[in-house]
C-alpha positions as CSV (number, residue, x, y, z in Angstrom):
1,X,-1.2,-7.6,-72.5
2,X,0.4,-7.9,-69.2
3,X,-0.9,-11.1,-67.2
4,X,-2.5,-11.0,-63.8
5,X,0.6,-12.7,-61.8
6,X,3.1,-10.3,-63.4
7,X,1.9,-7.2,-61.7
8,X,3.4,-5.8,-58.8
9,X,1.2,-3.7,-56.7
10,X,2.7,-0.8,-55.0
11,X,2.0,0.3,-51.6
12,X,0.7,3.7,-51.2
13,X,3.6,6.2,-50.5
14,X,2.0,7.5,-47.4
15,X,0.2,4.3,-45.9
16,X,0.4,4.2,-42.0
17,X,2.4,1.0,-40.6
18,X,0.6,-0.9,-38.7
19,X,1.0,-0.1,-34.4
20,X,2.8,-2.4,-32.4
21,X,0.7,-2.1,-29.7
22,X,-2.7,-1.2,-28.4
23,X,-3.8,1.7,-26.8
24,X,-3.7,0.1,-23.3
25,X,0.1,-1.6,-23.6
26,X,1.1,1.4,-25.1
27,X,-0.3,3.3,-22.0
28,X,1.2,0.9,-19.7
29,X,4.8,0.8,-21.5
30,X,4.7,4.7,-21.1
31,X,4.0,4.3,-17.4
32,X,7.2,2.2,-17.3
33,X,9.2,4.6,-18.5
34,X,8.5,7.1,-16.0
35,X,9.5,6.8,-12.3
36,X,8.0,4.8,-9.7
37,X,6.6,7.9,-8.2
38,X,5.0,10.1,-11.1
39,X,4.1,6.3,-12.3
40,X,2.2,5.9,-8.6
41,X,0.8,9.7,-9.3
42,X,-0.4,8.5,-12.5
43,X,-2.2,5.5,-11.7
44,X,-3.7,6.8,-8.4
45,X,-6.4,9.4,-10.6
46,X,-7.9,5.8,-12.5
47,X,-10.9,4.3,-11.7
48,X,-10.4,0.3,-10.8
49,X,-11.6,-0.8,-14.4
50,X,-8.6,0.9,-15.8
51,X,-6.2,0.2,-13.2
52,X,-7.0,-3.6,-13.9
53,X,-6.5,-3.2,-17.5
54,X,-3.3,-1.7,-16.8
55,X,-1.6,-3.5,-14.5
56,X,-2.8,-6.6,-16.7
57,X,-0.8,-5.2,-19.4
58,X,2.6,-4.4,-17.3
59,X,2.6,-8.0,-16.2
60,X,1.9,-9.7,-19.7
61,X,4.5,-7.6,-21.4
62,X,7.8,-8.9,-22.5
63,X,10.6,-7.7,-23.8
64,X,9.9,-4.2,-25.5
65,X,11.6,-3.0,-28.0
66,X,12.6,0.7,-28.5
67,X,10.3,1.1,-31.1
68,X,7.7,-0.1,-29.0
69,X,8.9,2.3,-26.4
70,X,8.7,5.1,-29.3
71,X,5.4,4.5,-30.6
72,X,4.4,4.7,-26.5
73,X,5.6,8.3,-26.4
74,X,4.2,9.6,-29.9
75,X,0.3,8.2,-28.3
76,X,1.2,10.5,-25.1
77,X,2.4,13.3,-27.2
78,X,-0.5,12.9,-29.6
79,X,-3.0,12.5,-26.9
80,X,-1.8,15.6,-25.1
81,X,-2.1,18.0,-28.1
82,X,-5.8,17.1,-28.1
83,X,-6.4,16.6,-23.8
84,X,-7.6,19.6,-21.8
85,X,-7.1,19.3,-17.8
86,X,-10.5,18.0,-16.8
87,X,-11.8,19.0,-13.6
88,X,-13.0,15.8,-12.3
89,X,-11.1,15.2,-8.9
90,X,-9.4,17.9,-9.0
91,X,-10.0,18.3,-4.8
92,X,-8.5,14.8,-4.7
93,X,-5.7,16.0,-6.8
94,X,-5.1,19.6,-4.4
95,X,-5.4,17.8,-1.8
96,X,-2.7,15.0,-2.4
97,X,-0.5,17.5,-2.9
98,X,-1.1,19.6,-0.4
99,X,-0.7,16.7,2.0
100,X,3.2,15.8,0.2
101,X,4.1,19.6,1.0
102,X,2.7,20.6,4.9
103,X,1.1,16.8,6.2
104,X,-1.9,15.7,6.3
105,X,-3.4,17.6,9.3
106,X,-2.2,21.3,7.7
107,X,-4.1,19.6,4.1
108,X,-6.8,18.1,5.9
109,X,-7.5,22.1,7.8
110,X,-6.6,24.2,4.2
111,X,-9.0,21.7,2.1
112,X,-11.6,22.7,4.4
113,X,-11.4,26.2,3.5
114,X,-11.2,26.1,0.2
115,X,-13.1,23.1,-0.6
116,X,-15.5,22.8,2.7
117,X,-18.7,20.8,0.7
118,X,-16.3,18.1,-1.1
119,X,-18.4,15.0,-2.8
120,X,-19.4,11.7,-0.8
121,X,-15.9,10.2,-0.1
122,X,-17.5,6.8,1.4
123,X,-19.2,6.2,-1.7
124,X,-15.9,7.0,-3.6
125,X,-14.3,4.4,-1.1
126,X,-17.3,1.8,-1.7
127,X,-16.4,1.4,-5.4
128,X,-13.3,0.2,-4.6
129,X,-14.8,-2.8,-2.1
130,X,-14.8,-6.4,-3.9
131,X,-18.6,-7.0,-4.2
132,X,-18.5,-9.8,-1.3
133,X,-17.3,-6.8,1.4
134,X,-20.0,-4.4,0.0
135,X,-22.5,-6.8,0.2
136,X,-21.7,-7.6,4.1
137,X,-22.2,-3.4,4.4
138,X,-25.7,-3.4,3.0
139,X,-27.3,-6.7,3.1
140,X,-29.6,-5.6,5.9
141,X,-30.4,-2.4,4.7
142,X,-33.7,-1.7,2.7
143,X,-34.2,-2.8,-0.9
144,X,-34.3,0.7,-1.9
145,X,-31.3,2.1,-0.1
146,X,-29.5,-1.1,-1.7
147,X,-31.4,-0.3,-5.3
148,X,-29.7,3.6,-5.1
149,X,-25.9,2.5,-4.1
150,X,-26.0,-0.1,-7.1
151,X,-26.9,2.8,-9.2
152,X,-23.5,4.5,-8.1
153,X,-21.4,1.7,-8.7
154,X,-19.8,0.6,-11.9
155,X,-22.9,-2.3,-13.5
156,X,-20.0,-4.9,-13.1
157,X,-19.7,-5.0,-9.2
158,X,-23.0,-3.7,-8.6
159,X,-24.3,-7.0,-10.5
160,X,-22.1,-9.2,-8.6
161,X,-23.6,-7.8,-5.4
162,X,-26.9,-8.2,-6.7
163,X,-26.2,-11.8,-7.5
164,X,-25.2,-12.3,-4.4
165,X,-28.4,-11.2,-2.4
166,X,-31.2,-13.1,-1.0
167,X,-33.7,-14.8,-3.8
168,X,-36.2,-13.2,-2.3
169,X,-34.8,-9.8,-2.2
170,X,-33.6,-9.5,-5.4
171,X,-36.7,-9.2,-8.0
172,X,-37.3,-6.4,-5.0
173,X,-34.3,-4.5,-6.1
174,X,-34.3,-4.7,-9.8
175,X,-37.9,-3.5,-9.6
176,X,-36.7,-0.5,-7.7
177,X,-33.8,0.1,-9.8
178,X,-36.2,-0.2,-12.6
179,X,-38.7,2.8,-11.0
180,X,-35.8,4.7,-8.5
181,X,-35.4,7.3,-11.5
182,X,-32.8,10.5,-10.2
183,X,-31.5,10.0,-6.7
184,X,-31.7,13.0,-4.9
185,X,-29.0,14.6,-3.6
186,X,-30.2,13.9,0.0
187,X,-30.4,10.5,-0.5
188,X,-26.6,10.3,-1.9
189,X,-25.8,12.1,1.7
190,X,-28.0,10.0,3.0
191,X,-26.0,6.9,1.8
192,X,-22.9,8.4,2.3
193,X,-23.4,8.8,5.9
194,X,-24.7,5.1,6.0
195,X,-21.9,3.3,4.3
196,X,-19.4,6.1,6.3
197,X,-21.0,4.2,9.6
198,X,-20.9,0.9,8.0
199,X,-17.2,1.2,6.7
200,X,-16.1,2.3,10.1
201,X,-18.0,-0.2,12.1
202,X,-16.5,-3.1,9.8
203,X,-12.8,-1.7,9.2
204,X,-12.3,0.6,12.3
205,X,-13.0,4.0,13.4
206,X,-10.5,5.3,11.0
207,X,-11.6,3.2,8.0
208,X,-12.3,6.9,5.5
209,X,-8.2,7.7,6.7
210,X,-7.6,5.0,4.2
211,X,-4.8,2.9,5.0
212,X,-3.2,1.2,7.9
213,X,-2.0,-2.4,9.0
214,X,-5.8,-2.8,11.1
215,X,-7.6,-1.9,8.0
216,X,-5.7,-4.6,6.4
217,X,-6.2,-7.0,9.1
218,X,-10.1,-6.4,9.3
219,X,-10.3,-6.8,5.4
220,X,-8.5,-10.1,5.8
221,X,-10.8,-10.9,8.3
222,X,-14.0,-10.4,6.4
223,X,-12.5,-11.9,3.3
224,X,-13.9,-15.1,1.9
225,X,-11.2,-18.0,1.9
226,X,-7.6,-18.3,3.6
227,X,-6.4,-14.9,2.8
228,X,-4.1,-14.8,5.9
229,X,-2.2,-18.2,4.4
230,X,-1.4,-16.8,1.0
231,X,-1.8,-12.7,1.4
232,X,1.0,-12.5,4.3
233,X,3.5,-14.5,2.8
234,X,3.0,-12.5,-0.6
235,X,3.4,-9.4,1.4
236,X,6.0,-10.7,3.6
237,X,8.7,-11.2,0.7
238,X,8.4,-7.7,-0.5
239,X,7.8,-6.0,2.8
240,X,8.3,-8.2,5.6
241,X,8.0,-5.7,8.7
242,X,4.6,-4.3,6.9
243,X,3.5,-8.3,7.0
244,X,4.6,-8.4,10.8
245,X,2.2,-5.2,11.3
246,X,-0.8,-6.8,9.7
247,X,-0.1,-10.2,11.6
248,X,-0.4,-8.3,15.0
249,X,-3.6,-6.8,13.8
250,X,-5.1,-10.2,12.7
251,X,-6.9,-11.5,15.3
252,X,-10.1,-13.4,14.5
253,X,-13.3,-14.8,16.1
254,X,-12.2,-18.6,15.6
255,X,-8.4,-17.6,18.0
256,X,-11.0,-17.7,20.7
257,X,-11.7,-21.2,20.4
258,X,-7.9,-21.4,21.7
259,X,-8.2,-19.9,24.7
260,X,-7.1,-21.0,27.7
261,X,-9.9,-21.5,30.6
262,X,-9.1,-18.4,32.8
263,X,-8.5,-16.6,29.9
264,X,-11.9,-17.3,28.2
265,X,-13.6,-16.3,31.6
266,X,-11.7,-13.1,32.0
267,X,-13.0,-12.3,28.4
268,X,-17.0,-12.9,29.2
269,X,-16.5,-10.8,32.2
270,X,-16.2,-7.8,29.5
271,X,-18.6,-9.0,27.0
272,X,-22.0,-8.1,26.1
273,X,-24.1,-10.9,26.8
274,X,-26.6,-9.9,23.9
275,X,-24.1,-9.6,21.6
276,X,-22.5,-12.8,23.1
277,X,-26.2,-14.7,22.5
278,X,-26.1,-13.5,19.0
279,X,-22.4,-14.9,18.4
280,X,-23.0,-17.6,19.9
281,X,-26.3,-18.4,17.6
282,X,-24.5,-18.7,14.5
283,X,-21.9,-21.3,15.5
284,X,-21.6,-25.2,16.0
285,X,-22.6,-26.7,19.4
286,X,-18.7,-28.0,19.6
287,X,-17.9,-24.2,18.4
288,X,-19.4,-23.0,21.3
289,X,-18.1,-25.8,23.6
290,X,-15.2,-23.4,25.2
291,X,-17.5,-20.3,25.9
292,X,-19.6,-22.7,28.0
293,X,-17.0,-24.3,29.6
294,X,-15.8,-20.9,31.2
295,X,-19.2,-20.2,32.7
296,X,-20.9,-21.7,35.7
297,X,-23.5,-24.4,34.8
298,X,-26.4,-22.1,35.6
299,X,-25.0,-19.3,33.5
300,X,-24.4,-21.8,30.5
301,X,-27.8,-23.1,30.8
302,X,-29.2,-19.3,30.6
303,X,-27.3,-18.1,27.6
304,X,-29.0,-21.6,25.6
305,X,-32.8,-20.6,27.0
306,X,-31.4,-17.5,25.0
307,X,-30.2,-19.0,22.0
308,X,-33.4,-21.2,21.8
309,X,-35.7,-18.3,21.9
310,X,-33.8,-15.7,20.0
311,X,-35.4,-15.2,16.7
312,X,-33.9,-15.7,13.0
313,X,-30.3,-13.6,12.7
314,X,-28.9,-12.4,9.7
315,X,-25.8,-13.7,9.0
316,X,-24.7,-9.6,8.9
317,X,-26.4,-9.6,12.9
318,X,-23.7,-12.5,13.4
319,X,-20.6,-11.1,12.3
320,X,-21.0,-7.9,13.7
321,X,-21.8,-9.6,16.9
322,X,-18.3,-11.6,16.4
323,X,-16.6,-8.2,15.3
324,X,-17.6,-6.7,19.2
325,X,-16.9,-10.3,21.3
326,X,-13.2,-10.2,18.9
327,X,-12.4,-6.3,20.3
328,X,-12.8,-6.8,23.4
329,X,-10.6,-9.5,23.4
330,X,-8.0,-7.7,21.1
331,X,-8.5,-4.6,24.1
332,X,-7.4,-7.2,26.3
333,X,-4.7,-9.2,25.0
334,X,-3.1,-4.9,24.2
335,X,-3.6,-4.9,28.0
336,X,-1.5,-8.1,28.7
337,X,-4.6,-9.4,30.7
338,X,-5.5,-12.5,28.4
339,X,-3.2,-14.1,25.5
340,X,-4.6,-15.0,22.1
341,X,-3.1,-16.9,19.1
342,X,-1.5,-20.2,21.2
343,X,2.2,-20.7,22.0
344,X,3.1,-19.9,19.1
345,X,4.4,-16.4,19.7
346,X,2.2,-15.0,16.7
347,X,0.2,-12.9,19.4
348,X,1.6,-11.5,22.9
């Protein structure tokens, strides 16, 4: 009889080695083997949950080895045997490369004739907000406008913008969310038009053009936290004129605080003085110390009866107030009439 510790047990002939990696490094080593532009092509058609997950796992990789880089190519050859080519996004898709082959103006004409009812591309552009900057877009709005748009975002952000809400509003929108039941497709256009007015109002006229050194300013702007202290700088070593750009852009509600006297007066000459009453509501008395200081003492006195009797704001009421006092002073330091930013030479 042959004893327990004297047998040798045999692995099966055809047992399957363990991987080396996961599905999602494997993914992201095979991105690295391509180039940076089919790479870019690649990653551009995921949603932001897998873009996260990938770039997580180019950054936390090591070394990797050429089998690792092997078993990366069988998954994509494996995968592909089984794939078809879906058709989700496929106008994005025609459209990206129609605008690499004749500009974006020829695309923008050719994808209006053969694609002239495309899908809701603000609500596309909304899932890509961090909750805090889709909350300033729709904190005023009505609980059951807000109830529908969390239905169309991913349950992550939609719960961190729902977190975020008013106490009081809240049970308001969960119970809607609760009874809503199919948004209608005129509701979706509905919304769609709303955030498209929204997104422009709070990120410029030519916020759904997607991209430019003001739409990065404004973002900065409306960011919680110093963003301009430790987003530049990062920017700045990889792509220093591109940081310049967005530092020219980046003018802000608290530069006017800095303003010289004459400059400060030529400013209220041009501003609304409701919006100017509403600005003016949400700050400190020694915040609003140099606004007073460029008006007359009768004026001054006025625009505080005002204050006094103007009724609760939203804090959303406030900034967007701010956002129209801060373009007309950005219309008129691009006019050389008034200088923001200090002696500094940040802003000329």
């Amino acid at each position: 009889m042959t004893s327990l510790d004297t047998i040798e047990i045999e692995e099966p002939m055809n047992a399957v080695p363990a991987p080396l990696l996961n599905r999602v490094d494997r993914a992201a080593v095979f991105l690295m083997l391509l180039s940076d532009e089919e790479a870019a092509a690649l990653l551009s058609r995921l949603g932001p949950d897998q873009l996260e997950q990938i770039g997580a796992a180019m950054c936390q990789l090591g070394d990797i080895e050429q089998a690792e880089m092997a078993e990366a190519l069988d998954d994509f050859v494996g995968e592909s045997a089984r794939e078809i080519l879906a058709q989700q996004d496929r106008g994005a898709q025609v459209r990206g490369l129609l605008e690499r082959s004749i500009g974006p103006t020829k695309a923008e004409s050719m994808m209006m004739r053969i694609d002239p009812d495309p899908g809701p591309r603000s609500i596309e552009m909304a899932r890509w907000l961090a909750p805090a900057l889709l909350l300033k877009l729709v904190e005023d709005e009505h609980p059951q406008v807000i109830a529908a748009l969390l239905l169309m975002l991913d349950p992550e952000p939609a719960a961190e913008v729902l977190s975020a809400l008013p106490n009081h509003i809240q049970p308001i929108v969960v119970e809607r969310v609760a009874r809503i039941g199919p948004v209608s497709q005129q509701a979706v256009d509905m919304i769609d038009k709303l955030l498209s007015q929204r997104i422009g109002a709070s990120f410029g006229a030519n916020a759904l053009a997607l991209g430019g050194a003001r739409e990065a300013a404004n973002l900065i702007n409306l960011a919680a936290g110093d963003l301009r202290g430790t987003v530049l700088p990062a920017i700045a070593q990889r792509d220093g004129p591109l940081a310049e750009r967005i530092e020219e852009e980046l003018f802000t509600f608290e530069m006017l605080f800095e303003l010289e006297a004459q400059a400060m007066e030529r400013l209220l000459r041009d501003v609304d003085s409701e919006a100017l009453v509403d600005a003016l509501k949400g700050l400190k008395d020694t915040e609003r110390a140099p606004f007073f200081k460029a008006m007359s003492s009768r004026a001054a006195d006025g625009i505080r009866d005002e204050i006094e009797m103007r009724g609760r704001l939203s804090r959303g009421e406030v900034d967007a107030a701010k956002r129209k006092i801060v373009e007309v002073a950005r219309s008129l330091a691009e006019q050389g009439e008034i200088v923001m930013g200090g002696d500094d030479g940040e802003f000329v």
